[in-house]
C-alpha positions as CSV (number, residue, x, y, z in Angstrom):
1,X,0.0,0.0,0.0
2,X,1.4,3.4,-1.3
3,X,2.8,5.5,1.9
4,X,1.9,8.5,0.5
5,X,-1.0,10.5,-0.3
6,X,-2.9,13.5,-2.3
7,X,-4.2,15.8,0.5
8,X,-8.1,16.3,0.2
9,X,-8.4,19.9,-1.3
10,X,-10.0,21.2,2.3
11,X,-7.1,19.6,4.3
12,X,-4.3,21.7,1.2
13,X,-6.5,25.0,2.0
14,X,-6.0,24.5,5.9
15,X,-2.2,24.0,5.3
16,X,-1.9,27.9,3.1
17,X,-3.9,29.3,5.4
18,X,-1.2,28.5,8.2
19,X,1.2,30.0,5.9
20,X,-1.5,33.1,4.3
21,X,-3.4,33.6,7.4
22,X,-1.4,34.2,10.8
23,X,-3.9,36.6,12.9
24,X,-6.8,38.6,12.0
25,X,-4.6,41.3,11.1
26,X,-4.0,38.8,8.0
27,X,-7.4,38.6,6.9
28,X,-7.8,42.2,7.0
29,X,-4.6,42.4,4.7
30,X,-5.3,40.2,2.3
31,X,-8.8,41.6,1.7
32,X,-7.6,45.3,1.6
33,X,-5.0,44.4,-0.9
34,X,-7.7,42.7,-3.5
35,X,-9.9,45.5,-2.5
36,X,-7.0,47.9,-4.2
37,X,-6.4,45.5,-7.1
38,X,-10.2,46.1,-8.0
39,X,-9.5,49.3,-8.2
40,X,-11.9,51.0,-5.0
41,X,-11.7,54.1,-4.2
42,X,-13.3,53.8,-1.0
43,X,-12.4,50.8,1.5
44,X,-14.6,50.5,4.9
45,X,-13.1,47.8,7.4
46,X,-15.4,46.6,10.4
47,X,-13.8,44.8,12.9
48,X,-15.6,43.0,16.2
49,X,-13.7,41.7,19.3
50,X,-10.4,42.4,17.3
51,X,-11.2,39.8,14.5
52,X,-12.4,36.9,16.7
53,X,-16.0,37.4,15.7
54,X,-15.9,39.6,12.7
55,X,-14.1,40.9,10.0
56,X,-16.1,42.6,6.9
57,X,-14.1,44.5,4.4
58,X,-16.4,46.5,2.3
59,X,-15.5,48.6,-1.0
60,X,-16.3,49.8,-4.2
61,X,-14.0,48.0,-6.9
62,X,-14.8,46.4,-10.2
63,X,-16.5,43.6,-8.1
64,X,-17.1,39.9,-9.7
65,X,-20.0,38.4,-12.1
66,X,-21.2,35.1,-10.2
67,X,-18.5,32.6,-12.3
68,X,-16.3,34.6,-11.5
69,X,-16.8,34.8,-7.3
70,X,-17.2,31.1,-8.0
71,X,-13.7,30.7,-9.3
72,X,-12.2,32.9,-6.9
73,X,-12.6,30.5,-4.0
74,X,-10.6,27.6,-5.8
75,X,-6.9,27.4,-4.9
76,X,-4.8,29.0,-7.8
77,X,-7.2,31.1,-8.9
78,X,-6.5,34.6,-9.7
79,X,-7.1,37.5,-11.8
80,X,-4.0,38.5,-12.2
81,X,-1.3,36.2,-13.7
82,X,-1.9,34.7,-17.3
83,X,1.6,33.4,-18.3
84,X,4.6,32.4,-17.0
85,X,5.9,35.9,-17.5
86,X,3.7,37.5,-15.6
87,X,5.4,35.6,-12.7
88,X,8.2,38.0,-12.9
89,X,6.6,41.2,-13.7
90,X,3.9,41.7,-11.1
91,X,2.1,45.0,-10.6
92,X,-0.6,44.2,-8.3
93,X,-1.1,43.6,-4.7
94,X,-2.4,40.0,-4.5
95,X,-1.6,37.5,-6.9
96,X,-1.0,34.1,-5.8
97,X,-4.7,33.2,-5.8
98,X,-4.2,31.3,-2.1
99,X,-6.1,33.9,0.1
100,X,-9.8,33.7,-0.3
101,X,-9.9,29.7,-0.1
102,X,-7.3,29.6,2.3
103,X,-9.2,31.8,4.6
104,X,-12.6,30.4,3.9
105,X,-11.0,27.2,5.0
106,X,-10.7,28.0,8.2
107,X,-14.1,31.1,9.0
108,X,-17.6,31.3,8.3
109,X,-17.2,33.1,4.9
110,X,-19.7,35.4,3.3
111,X,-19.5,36.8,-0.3
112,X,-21.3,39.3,-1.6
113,X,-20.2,40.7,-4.8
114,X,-21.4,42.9,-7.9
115,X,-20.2,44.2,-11.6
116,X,-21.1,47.6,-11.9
117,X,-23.0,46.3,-15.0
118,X,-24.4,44.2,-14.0
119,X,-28.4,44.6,-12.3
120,X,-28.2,41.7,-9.6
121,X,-25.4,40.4,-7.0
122,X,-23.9,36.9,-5.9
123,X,-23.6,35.7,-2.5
124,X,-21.8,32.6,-1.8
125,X,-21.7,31.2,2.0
126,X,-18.6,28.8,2.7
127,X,-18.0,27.3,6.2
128,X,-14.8,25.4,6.7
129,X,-13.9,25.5,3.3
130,X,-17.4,23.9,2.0
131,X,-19.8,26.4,-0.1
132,X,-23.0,26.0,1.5
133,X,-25.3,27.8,-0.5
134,X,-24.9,30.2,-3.6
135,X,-27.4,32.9,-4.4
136,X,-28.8,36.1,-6.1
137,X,-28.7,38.9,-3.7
138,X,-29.4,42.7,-4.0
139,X,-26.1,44.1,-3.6
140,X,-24.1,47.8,-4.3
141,X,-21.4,47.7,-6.9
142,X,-18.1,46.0,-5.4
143,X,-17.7,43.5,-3.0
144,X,-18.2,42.6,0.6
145,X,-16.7,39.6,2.4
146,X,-17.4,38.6,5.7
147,X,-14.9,36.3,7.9
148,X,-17.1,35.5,10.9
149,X,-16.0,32.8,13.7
150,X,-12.0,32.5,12.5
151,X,-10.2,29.6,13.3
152,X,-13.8,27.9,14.5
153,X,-12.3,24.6,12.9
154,X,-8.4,25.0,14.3
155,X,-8.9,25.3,17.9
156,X,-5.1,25.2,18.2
157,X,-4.3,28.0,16.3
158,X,-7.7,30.2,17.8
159,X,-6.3,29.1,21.5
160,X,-2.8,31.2,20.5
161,X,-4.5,34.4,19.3
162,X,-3.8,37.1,22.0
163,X,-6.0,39.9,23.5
164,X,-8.7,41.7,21.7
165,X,-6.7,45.0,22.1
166,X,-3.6,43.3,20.8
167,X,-5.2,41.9,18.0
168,X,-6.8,45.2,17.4
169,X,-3.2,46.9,17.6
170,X,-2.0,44.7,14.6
171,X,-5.2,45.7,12.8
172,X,-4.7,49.2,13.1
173,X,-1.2,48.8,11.7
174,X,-1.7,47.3,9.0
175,X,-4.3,49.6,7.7
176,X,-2.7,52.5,8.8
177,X,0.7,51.4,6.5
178,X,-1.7,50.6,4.0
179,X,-3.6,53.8,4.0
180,X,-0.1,55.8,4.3
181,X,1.0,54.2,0.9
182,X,-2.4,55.0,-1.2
183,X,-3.6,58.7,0.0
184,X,-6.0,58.9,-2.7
185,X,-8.5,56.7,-1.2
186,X,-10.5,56.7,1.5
187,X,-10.0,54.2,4.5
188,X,-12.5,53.6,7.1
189,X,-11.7,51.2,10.0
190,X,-14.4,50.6,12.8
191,X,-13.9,48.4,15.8
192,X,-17.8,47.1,17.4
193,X,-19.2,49.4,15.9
194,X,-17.2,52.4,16.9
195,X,-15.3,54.1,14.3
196,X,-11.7,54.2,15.0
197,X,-10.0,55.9,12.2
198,X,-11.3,57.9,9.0
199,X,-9.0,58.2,6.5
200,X,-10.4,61.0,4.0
201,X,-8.8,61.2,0.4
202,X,-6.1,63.4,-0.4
203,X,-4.0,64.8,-2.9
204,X,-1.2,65.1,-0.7
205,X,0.9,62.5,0.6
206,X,2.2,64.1,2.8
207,X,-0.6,64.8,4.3
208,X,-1.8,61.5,4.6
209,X,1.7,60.7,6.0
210,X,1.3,63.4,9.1
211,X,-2.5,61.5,9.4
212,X,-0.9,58.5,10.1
213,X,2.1,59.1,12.2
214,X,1.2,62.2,13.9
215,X,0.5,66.2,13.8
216,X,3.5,66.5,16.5
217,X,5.9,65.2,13.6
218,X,4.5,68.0,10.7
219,X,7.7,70.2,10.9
220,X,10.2,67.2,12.1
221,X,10.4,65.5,8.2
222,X,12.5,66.4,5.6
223,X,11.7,64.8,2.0
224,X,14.1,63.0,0.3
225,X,14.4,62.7,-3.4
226,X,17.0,60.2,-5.6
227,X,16.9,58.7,-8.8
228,X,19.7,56.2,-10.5
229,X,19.5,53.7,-12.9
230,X,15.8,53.5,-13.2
231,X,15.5,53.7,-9.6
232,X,13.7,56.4,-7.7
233,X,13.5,57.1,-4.2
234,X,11.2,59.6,-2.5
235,X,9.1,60.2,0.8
236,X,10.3,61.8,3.9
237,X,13.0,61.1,6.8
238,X,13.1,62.7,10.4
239,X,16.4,64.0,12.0
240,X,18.3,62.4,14.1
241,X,17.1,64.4,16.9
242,X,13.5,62.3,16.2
243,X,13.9,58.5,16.8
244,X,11.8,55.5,18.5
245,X,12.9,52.6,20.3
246,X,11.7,50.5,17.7
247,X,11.2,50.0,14.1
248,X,7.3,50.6,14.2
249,X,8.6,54.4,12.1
250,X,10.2,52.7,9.5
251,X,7.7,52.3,6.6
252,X,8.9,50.9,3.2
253,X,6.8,50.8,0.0
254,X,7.9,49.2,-2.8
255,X,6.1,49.9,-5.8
256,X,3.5,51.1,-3.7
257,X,4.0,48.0,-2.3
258,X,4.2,48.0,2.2
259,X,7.2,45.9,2.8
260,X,9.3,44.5,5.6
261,X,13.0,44.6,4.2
262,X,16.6,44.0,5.9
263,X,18.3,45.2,3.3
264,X,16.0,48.5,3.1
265,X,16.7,48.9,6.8
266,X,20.3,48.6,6.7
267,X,20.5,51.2,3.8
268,X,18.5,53.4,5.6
269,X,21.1,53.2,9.3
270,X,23.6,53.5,6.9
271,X,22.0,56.7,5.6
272,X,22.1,58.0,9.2
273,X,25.7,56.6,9.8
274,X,27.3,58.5,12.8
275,X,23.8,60.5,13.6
276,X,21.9,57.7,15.6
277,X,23.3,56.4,19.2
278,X,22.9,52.3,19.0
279,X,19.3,51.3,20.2
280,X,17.9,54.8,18.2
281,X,15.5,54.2,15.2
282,X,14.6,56.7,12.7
283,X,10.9,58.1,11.8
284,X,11.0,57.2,7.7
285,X,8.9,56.8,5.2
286,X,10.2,55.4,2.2
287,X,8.9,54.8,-1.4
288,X,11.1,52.8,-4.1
289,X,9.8,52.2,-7.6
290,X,11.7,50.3,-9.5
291,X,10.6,48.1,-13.0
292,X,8.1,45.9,-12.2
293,X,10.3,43.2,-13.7
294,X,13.7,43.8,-11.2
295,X,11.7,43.0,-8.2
296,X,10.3,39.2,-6.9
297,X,7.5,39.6,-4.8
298,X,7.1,35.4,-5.3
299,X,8.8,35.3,-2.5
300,X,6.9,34.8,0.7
301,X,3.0,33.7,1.0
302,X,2.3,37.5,2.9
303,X,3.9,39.2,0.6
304,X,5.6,41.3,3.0
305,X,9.3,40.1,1.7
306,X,10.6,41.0,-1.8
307,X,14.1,40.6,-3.3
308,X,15.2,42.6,-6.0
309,X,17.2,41.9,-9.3
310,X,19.1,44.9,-8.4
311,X,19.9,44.8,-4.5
312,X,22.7,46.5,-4.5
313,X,21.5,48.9,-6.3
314,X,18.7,49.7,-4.4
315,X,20.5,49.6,-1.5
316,X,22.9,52.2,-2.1
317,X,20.2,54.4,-3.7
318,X,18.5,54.5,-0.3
319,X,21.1,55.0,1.2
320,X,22.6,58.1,-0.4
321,X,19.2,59.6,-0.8
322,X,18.9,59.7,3.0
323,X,22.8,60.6,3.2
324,X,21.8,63.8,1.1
325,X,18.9,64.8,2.9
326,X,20.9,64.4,6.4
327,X,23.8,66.2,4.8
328,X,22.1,69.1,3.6
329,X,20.0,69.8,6.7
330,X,23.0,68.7,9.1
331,X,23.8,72.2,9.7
332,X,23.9,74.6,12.9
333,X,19.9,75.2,13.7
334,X,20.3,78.8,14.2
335,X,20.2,80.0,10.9
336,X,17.1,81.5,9.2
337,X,14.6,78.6,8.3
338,X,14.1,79.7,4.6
339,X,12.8,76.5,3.4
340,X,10.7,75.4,6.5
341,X,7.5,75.2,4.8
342,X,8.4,72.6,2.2
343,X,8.5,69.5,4.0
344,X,4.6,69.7,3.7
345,X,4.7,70.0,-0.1
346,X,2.3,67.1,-1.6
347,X,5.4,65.2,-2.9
348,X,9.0,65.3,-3.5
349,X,8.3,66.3,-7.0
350,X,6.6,69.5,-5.7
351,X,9.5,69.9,-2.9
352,X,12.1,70.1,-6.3
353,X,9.9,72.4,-8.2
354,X,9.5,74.9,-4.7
355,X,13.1,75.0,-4.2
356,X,13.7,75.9,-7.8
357,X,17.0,76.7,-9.2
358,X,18.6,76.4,-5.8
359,X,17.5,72.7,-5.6
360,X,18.3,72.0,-8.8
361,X,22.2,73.3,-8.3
362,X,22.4,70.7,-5.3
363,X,21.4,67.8,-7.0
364,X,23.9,69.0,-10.4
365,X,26.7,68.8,-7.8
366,X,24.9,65.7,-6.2
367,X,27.2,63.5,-7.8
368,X,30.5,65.8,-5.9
369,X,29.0,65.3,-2.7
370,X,30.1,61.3,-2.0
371,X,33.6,62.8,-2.1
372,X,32.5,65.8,0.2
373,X,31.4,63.4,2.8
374,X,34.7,62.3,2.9
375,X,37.0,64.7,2.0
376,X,35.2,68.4,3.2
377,X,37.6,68.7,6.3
378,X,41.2,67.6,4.9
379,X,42.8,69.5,7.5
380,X,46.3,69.1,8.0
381,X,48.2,69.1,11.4
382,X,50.2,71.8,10.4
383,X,46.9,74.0,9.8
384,X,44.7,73.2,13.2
385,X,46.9,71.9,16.2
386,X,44.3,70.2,17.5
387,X,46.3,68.4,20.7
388,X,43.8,67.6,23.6
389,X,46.5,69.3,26.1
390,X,46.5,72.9,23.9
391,X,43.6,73.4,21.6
392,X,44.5,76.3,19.7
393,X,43.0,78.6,17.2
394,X,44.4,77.9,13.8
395,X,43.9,79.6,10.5
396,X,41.2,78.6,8.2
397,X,41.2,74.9,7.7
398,X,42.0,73.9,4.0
399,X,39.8,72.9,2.0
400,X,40.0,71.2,-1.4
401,X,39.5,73.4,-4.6
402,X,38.1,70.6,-6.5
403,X,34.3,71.3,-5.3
404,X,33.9,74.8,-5.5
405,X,30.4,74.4,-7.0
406,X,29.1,72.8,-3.9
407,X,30.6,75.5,-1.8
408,X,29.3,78.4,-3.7
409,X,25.5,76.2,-4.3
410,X,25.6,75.6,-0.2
411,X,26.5,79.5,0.7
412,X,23.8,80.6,-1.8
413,X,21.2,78.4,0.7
414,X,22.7,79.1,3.9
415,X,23.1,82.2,5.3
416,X,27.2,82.3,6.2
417,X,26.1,80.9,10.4
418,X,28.9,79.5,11.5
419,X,29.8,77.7,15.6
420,X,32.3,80.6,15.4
421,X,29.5,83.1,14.9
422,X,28.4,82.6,18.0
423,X,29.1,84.3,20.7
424,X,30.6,82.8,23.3
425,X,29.5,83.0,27.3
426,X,31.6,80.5,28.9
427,X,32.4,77.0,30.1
428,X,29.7,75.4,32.1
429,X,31.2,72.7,34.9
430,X,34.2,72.5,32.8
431,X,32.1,70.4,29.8
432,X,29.8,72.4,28.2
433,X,30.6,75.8,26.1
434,X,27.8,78.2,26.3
435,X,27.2,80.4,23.7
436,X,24.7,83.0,22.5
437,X,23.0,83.0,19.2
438,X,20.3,85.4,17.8
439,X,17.5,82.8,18.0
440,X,18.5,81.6,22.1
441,X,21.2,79.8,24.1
442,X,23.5,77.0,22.2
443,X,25.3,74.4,24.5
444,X,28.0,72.4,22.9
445,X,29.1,69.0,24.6
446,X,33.0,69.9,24.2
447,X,34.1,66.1,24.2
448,X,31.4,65.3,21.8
449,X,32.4,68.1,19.4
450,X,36.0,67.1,19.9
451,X,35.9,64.0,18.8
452,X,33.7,64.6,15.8
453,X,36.9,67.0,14.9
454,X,39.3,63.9,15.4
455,X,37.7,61.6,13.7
456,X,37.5,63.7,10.5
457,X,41.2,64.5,10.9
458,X,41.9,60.9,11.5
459,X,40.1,59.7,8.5
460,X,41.1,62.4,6.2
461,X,44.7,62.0,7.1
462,X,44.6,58.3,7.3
463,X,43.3,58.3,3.8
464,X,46.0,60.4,2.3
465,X,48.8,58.7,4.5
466,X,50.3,62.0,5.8
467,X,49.3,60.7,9.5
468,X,51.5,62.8,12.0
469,X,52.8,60.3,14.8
470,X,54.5,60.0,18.2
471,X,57.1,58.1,19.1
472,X,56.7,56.5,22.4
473,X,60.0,56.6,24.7
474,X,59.0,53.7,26.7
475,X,56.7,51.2,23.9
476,X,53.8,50.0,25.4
477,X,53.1,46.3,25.9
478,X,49.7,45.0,25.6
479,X,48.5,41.6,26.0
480,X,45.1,40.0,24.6
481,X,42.8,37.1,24.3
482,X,43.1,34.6,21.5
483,X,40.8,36.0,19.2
484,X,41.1,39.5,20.0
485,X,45.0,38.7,19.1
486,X,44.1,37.4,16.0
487,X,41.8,39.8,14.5
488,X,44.5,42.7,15.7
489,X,47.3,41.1,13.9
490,X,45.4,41.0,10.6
491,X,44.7,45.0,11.1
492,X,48.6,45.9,11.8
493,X,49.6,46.7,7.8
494,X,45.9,48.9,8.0
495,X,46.7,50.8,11.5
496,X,49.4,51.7,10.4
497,X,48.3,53.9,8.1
498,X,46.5,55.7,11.1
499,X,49.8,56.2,12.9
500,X,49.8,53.4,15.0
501,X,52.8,51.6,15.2
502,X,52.1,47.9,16.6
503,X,54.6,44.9,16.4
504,X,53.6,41.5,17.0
505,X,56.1,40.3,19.6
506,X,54.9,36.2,20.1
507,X,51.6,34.7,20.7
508,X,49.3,37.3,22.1
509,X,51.5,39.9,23.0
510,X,52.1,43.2,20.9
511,X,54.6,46.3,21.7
512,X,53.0,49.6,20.4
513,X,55.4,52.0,19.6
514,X,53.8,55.1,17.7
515,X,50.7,56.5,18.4
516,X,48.8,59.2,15.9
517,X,50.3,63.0,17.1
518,X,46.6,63.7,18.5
519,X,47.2,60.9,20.9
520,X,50.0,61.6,22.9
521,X,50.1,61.6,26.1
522,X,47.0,59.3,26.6
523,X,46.6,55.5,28.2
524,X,47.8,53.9,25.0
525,X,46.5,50.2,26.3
526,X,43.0,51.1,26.9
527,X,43.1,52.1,23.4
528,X,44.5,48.9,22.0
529,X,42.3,46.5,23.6
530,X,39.4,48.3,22.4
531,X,40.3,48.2,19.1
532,X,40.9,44.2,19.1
533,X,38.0,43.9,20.8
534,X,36.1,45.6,17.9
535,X,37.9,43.6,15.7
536,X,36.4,41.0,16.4
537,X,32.8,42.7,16.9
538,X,32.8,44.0,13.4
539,X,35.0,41.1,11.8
540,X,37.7,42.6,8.7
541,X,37.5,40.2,6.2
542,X,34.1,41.7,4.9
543,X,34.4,45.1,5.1
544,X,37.8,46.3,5.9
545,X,36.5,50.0,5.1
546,X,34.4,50.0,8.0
547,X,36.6,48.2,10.3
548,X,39.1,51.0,9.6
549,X,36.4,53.6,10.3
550,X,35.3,52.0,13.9
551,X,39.1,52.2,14.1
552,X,38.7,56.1,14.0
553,X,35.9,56.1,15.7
554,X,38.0,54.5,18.8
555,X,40.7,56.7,18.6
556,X,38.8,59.8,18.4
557,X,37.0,58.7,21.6
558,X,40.5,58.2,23.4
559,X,42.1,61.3,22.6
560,X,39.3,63.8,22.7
561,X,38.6,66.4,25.5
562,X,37.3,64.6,28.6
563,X,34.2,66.1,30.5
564,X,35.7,68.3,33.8
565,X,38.5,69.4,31.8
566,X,38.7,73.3,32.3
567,X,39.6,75.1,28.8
568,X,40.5,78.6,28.0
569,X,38.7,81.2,26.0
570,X,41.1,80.7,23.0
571,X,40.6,77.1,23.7
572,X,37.2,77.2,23.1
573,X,37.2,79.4,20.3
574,X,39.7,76.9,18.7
575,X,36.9,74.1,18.9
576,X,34.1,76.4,17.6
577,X,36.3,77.1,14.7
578,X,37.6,73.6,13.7
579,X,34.2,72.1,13.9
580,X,33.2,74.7,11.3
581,X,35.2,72.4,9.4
582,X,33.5,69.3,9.9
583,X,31.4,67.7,7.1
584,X,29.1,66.2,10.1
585,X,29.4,68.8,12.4
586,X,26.2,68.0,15.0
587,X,26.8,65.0,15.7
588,X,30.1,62.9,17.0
589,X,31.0,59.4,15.4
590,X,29.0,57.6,17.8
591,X,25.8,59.2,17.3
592,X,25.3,61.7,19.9
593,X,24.3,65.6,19.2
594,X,27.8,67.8,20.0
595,X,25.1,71.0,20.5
596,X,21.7,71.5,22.2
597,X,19.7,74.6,21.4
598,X,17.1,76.4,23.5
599,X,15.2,78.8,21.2
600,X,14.1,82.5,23.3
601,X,10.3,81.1,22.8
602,X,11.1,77.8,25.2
603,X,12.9,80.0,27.4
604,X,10.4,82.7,28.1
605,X,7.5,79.8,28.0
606,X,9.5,78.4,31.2
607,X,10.3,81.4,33.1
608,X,6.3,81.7,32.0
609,X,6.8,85.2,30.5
610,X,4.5,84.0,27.8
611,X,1.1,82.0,27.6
């Protein structure tokens, strides 16, 4: 007797729907997203005891003549794929004809559906995947399904749903995403009869965007705009000063399209490199259209993964859209706010055609402005004696003549406000410089803005290998763990480079004998064993780039200004100066802001001079 079997087609449909149909917030998904393939313009979603009894999505689409409602419940069946090709060229929402069985299979499914011309409706009544009755009904144009009783059948999977307002949470999220991406429709959502949530159609994203996530964010996003190789990136990004705990901020949309992607994420920190402390997650919203034919939405039954032909492609366009934005608004907050207003334009296309000329010179020299990142403070030692032990004011730091464009294009936008503008109060408990600008009070964190100036220095100098060093008189002997050993023996040709001058002396001991001119005079061991220890964090083999940078990073820390360390007036003119110099200049290389602002309008409203 044959060991194996064909499952019965109600037994197949209970399978997908463990793969199709996880919670209620599932169902709701899957419905909405054949609701948009119909083309509706208005979607009403009613909800009862977060899904457990009922879940009715109602809308206005093309709707189904009564073979074709028919079909719809049989696995496979679809609408929307004819041919092989069409497998790899998909520009709808739901496709893989799985849902509607799958979910039949396992509810007490109504479905109430009718063509526009047509003069009479279908209903069809499934319960546990068996259609119990088929009929004419009266019925508006569209269609109307009704999951009642889910999981009934699968006690198992109802016993693991969680609390109504849990389930309700994941409701709300998904149509809220869903409503963020399509701002021309109209999105009702009602829980037991109460309406929750009235999304009104719009012809402006962004204001659909500040419906969703909040009015308290309206002046905190700045659009982002990118196009490359028939990839084009726009929506809107917070600063850095903006962030979550969580991801929940992050919204992706490809080809309209909500998705949950790693490689859209990473791009995205990677956009913020150096801006976020670790644990910090931006407020994004993110829309990628690329062909319809370089991206694979085939690849999970939710469709919430894709994979595209092109990922590194992508990937970098993301990221150096977000790099751009960051770049461009990364500058001192006192100066006037000329282009405030735009960031609630209707889309980035509208942003480009507010800002005009102006705009248009920034992304002309877009293509300088990788190098800028990079290269903006190639300051020599000679120019900016930058020692922690006698911070000194230097003359102007030197800047390369090969983007002259950007700098004219960037002064033209922004008013010549400068950290050496300011003027200067004082030194508050020997770690914060006060100063005075027009607009309120400005404290800088003087370790923070220290080490954003040394790790520029270090990675500029590093990179041309004109690295100043300092001999030791007595090496320094450091001894490590096994792996930490070997992942700092592999780096000694690299650190080099940076000034460090490390021998490998047996086993898993090293003699240091040079340290970068900015160093001297600190703990050189401390240093050390935090950079093998990174070494082994980050890894080199993959990215040797990076490793190099965290190597910066490290030594920056090290030899930067401590907190409680008393400086002079010229002193701290000499730091206000130098980090005019700085590509990043508000932020140091871990993350955290090097300058706080109080504005006279928070002042007053705490001393309460003002209502």
């Amino acid at each position: 007797m044959s060991k194996i079997k064909i499952l019965p087609e109600i037994l197949s449909n209970k399978i997908a729907a463990g793969e199709v149909v996880e919670r209620p917030a599932s169902v709701v998904k899957e419905l909405v997203e054949n609701s948009l393939d119909a083309g509706s313009t208005r979607i009403r979603i009613e909800i009862e005891k977060g899904g457990r009894a009922l879940i009715r999505v109602s809308d206005n689409g093309s709707g189904m003549s009564h073979d074709d409602a028919l079909l719809a419940l049989e696995r496979y069946a679809t609408s929307k794929i004819y041919k092989d090709q069409d497998l790899f060229s998909i520009r709808t929402l739901g496709f893989r004809g799985e849902a509607l069985p799958s979910i039949a299979s396992v509810s007490r499914f109504v479905l109430v559906t009718r063509e526009s011309a047509s003069d009479v409706g279908t209903e069809i009544k499934v319960e546990g995947g068996k259609i119990k009755a088929v009929s004419e009904i009266g019925a508006p144009a569209g269609t109307m399904v009704s999951v009642k009783q889910l999981f009934y059948n699968t006690p198992a999977r109802r016993k693991f749903l969680k609390s109504i307002g849990t389930e309700m949470s994941h409701i709300g999220d998904i149509v809220s995403s869903t409503a963020m991406g399509r701002p021309e429709i109209q999105f009702k959502l009602i829980h037991n009869n109460k309406t929750i949530k009235n999304w009104s159609p719009t012809t402006s994203p962004f204001e659909r965007v500040i419906d969703v996530v909040g009015k308290d964010l309206e002046t905190a996003l700045h659009p982002i705009e990118f196009a490359s190789n028939g990839i084009s990136i726009s929506g809107w990004i917070s600063s850095p000063q903006i962030t979550r705990k969580t991801s929940r901020g992050m919204f992706v949309y490809v080809n309209n399209r909500f998705v949950r992607d790693r490689i859209i994420q990473h791009a995205l920190f990677q956009g913020y490199s150096q801006r976020l402390v670790k644990g910090q997650f931006p407020i994004a919203i993110i829309f990628i259209r690329v062909p319809f034919d370089q991206v694979d939405i085939n690849v999970h039954p939710t469709k919430n993964e894709v994979r595209f032909g092109h990922q590194q492609q992508v990937h970098d366009a993301v990221k150096e859209a977000v790099a751009r934005t960051l770049y461009e608004t990364d500058h001192p907050g006192w100066r006037p706010a000329k282009f405030s207003g735009h960031a609630k334009s209707a889309n980035p296309q509208q942003v480009s055609e507010a800002l005009g000329k102006e705009f248009a010179i920034k992304r002309v020299d877009a293509r300088l402005q990788d190098k800028v990142f990079a290269d903006e403070v190639a300051v020599d030692n000679e120019a900016i004696n930058i020692s922690p032990q006698s911070i000194t004011r230097g003359s102007q730091p030197a800047t390369r003549d090969a983007q002259p464009e950007i700098r004219r294009s960037q002064a033209h936008i922004w008013p010549q406000k400068r950290f050496r503008d300011l003027r200067m109060i004082g030194q508050f408990h020997n770690t914060y410089i006060v100063c005075e600008s027009d607009e309120g009070l400005i404290l800088l964190d003087q370790h923070a803005a220290h080490e954003r100036i040394l790790f520029e220095q270090l990675r500029s100098q590093s990179a041309r290998a004109r690295m100043a060093v300092q001999q030791l008189l007595v090496p320094e002997t450091v001894e490590l763990g096994f792996r930490e050993a070997h992942g700092l023996e592999k780096m000694i040709p690299e650190l080099s480079t940076m000034g460090l001058d490390i021998e490998h002396f047996g086993g898993r001991t090293f003699v240091v004998k040079a340290v970068p001119a900015s160093l001297s005079g600190r703990d050189v061991k401390p240093l050390i064993v935090e950079i093998a220890e990174n070494m082994v964090t980050v890894g080199t083999s993959t990215d040797l780039r990076k490793a190099l940078e965290q190597c910066c990073v490290i030594m920056a820390c090290h030899g930067a200004i401590r907190a409680n360390h008393p400086l002079s007036e010229p002193q701290m003119k000499g730091l206000l100066e130098q980090l005019d110099a700085c590509g990043n200049p508000s932020h140091c290389p871990h993350g955290r802001p090097t300058w706080i602002r109080w504005d006279m309008q928070t002042l007053e409203k705490s001393f309460k001079r003002v209502v």
